[in-house]
N, C-alpha and C positions, 0 to 999 in steps of 0.2 A: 625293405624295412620301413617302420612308423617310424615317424621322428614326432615330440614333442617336446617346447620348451615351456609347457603347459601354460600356454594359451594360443597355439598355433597348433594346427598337426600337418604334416609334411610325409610324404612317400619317396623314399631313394630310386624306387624302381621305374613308376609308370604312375599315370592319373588314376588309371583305371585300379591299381593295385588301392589310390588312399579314398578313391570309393567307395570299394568294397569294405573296408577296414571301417569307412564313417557308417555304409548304411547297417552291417551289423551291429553296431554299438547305437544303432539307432535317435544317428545326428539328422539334424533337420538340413535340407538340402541346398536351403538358405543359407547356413553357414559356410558355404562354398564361397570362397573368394578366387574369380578365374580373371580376374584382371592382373596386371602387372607382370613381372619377370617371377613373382614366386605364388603361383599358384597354393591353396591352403584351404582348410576349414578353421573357422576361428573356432575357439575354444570358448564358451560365453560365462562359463561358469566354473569353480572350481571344483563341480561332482563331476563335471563334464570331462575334464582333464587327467582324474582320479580315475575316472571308467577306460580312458583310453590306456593310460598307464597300465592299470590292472590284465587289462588284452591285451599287453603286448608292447604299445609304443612303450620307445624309448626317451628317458626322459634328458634331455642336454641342452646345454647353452646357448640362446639365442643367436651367438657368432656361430657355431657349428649348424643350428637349425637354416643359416639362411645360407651358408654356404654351401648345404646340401640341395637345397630348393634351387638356387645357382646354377648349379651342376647339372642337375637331371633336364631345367630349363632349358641348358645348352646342349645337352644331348639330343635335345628334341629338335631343335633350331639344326643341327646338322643332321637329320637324320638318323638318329642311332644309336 
């Protein structure tokens, strides 16, 4: 699942899943933020945020957004 607290967007599942989700909606790849514990595409704009919505991301709470980026972070750190 997308996650967006319309200005971040986040994938519950895999990187490769909020990839695919940015390159369709046709984000620039610059927007990729791979540093830190919560990997992301920033959101730069507010049509930007609109179009993700639109497709599908969901839209939630920046405490829910980062706890899911958290999560899927630590799934990866253990393998799995």
């Amino acid at each position: 699942m997308i996650l967006t607290d319309g200005a971040h967007l986040v994938a519950t599942e895999s990187e490769e899943e909020l990839h695919c989700f940015a390159r369709r909606l046709g984000f620039k790849a610059s927007w990729y933020q791979a540093h830190g514990r919560h990997p992301h595409y920033d959101l730069t704009t507010g049509r930007a945020a609109a179009r993700a919505i639109r497709a599908g991301a969901k839209l939630v709470s920046r405490d829910v957004l980062v706890r899911s980026a958290w999560w899927q972070q630590r799934k990866r750190w253990s393998g799995g």
